[in-house]
C-alpha positions in Angstrom: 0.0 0.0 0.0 3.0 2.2 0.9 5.1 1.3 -1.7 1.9 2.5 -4.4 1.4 5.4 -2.6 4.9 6.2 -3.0 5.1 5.7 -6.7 1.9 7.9 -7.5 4.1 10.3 -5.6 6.8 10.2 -7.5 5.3 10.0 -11.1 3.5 13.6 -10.7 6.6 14.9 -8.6 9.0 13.9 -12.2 8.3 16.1 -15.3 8.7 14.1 -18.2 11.2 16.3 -20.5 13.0 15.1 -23.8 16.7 16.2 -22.2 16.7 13.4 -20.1 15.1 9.9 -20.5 12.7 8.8 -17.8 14.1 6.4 -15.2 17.5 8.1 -16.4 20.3 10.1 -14.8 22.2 10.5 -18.0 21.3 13.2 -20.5 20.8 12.2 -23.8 23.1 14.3 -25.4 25.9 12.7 -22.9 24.3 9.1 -24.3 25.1 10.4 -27.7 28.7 11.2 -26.8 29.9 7.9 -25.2 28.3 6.3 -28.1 30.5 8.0 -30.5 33.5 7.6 -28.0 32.5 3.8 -28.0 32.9 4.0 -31.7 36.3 5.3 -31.4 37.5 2.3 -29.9 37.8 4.2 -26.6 37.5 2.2 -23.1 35.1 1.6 -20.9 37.1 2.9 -17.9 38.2 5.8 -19.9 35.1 7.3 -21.1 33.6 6.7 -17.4 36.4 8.4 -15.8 35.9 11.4 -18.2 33.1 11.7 -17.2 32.4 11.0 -14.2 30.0 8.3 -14.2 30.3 4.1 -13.8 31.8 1.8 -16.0 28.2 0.0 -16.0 26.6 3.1 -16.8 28.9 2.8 -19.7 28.1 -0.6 -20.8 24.6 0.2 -20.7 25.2 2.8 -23.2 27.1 0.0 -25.5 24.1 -2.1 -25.0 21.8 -0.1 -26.1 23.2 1.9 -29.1 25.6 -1.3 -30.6 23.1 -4.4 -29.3 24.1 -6.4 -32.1 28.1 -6.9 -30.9 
């Protein structure tokens, strides 16, 4: 009962905007980027440490954009 409460809550309380994705930290544009970094033959670790987000944050990136590999 909680738990429902909590998530009608937090649906009106999240505008829905086409900067960032919903149920997403990353902004699109930054998506974009690692993508093309990906596509340099850049490493995970690298293009995490630049900026500033997780290796698996990464690799979801990869998994979306290139899921045929």
């Amino acid at each position: 009962m909680y738990k429902d409460i909590f998530v009608r809550i937090v649906k009106k309380l999240s505008p829905s905007t086409n900067i960032v994705s919903d149920n997403s930290n990353i902004s699109n544009n930054l998506k974009y980027t690692i993508a093309l970094e990906l596509k340099e033959n850049l490493s995970l670790a690298s293009i995490a440490k630049r900026y500033n987000i997780s290796i698996t944050s990464v690799q979801r990136v990869m998994d979306d954009c290139y899921s045929d590999f």
